[in-house]
C-alpha positions in Angstrom: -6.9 -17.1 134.4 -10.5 -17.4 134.2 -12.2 -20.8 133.9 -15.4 -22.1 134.0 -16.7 -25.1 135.4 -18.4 -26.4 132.4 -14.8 -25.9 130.7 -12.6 -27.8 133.6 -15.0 -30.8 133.3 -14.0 -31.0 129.7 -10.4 -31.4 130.2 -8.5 -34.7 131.3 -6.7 -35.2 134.6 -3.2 -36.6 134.5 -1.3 -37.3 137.4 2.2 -36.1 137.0 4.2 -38.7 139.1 2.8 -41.6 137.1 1.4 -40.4 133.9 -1.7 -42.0 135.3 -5.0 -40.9 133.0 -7.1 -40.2 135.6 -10.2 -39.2 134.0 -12.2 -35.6 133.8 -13.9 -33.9 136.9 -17.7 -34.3 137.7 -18.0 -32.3 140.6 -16.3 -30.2 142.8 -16.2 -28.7 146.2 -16.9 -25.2 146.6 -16.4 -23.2 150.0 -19.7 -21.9 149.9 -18.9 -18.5 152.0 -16.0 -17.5 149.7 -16.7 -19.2 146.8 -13.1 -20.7 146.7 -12.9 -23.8 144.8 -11.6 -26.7 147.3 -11.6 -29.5 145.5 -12.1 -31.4 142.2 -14.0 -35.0 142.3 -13.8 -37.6 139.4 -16.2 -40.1 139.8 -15.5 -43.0 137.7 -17.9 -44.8 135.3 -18.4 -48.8 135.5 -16.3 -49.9 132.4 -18.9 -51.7 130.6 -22.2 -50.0 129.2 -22.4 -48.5 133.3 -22.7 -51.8 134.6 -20.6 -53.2 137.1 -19.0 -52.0 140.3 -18.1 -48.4 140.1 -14.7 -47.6 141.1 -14.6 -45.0 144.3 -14.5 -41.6 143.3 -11.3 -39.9 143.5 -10.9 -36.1 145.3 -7.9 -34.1 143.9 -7.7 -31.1 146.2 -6.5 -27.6 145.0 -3.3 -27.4 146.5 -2.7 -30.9 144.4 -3.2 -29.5 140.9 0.1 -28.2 139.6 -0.9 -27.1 136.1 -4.7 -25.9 134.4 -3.8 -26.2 130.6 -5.9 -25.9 127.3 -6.9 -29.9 127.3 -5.3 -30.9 130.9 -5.1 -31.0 134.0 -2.0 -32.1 135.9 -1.8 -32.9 139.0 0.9 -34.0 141.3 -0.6 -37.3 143.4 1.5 -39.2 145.5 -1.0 -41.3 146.9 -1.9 -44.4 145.5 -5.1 -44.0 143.5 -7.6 -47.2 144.0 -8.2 -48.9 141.0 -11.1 -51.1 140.3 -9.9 -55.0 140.2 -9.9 -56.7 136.9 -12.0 -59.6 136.6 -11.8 -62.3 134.1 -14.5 -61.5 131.2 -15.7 -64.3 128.8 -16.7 -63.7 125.4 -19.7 -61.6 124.7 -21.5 -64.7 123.2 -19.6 -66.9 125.3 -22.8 -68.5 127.4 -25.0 -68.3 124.3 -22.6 -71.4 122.4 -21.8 -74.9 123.8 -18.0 -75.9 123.1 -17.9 -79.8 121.6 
């Protein structure tokens, strides 16, 4: 099967042992001598208009991705994938209106 990169960014990474949405690829690592694709890197956004930590980036090497389909990616993770911690959020207008 023939891909291109532009086209593998476009699809949506699932992790097979969790169902886990994982996101869709950025970047990738190429071995530069051979061409051989290595690895593929998501690098998630900040969840709120890109502000906000950004969660680490997550590598998914080659040997990891079990199946390229026509919208996915699946791939078969068992290592715990880091996810940002959720903090409390007020109210968009919440510091804009007293309460009393």
């Amino acid at each position: 099967m023939k891909c291109l990169l532009t086209e593998l960014c476009e699809k949506e990474i699932i992790n097979l042992r969790d169902g886990a949405r994982l996101g869709n690829a950025n970047d990738f690592e190429i071995e530069a001598e051979s061409g051989k694709l290595l690895a593929v890197i998501i690098s998630p956004k900040s969840k709120i208009l890109g502000f906000g930590e950004k969660p680490p980036e997550i590598k998914i090497m080659w040997q990891e991705i079990q199946v390229v389909g026509d919208d996915t990616i699946l791939v078969d993770l068992d290592r715990a994938i880091p996810l940002p911690p959720k903090k409390p959020t007020a109210g968009l207008l919440s510091g804009v209106f007293r309460e009393g």
